[in-house]
N, C-alpha and C positions, 0 to 999 in steps of 0.2 A: 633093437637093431644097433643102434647106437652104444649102446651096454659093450656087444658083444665085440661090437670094433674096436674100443676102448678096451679093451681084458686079450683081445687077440696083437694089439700095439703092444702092451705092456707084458706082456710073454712074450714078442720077436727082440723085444728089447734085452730083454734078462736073458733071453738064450744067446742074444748078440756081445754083450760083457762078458756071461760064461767063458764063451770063447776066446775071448781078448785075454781076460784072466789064465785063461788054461795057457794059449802060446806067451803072456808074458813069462809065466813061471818058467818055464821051459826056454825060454831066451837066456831069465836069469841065472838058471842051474847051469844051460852052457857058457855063458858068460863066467862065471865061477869058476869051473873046470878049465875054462882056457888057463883061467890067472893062477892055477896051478893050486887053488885051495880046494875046502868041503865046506858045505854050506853050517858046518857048527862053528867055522872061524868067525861068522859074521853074528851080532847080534838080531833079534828079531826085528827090532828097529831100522836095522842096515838093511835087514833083507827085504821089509816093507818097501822101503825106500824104495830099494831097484828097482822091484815089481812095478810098482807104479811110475817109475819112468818107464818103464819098459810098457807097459799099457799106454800111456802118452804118446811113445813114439809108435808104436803099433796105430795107434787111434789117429795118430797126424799122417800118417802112410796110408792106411784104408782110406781117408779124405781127400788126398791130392789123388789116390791113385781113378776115386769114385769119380773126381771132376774131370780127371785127365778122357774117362772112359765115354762121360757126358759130353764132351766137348769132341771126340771121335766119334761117337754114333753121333753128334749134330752137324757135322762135317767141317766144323770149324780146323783151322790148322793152327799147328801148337809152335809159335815163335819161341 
């Protein structure tokens, strides 16, 4: 029982990054297009880079917005 809780975690988990992965790419492609280039200007290093800021701030956003939503269904008020 325990097994399977453990293996059903670690699959919401890996599908949860998926997704963070999939919208940062797509932040950084439109972040690129704003600045008026194509993603061969930037080395792969460079592009790494974004990506994972771009999951950081994706990742620091789903966390405030998780406690902001905790803190409404608790009926605390938000100063």
């Amino acid at each position: 029982m325990q097994f399977s809780a453990k293996k059903s975690k670690e699959k919401l988990i890996k599908v949860y990054r998926r997704k963070i992965r999939e919208a940062a790419i797509s932040r950084t492609k439109a972040k690129i297009a704003l600045q008026g280039k194509v993603l061969k200007d930037f080395t792969d290093d460079q592009v790494r880079d974004i990506v994972a800021e771009e999951e950081r701030d994706l990742t620091s956003d789903l966390k405030t917005k998780s406690l902001l939503a905790l803190a409404a269904a608790l009926g605390f008020g938000i100063i």
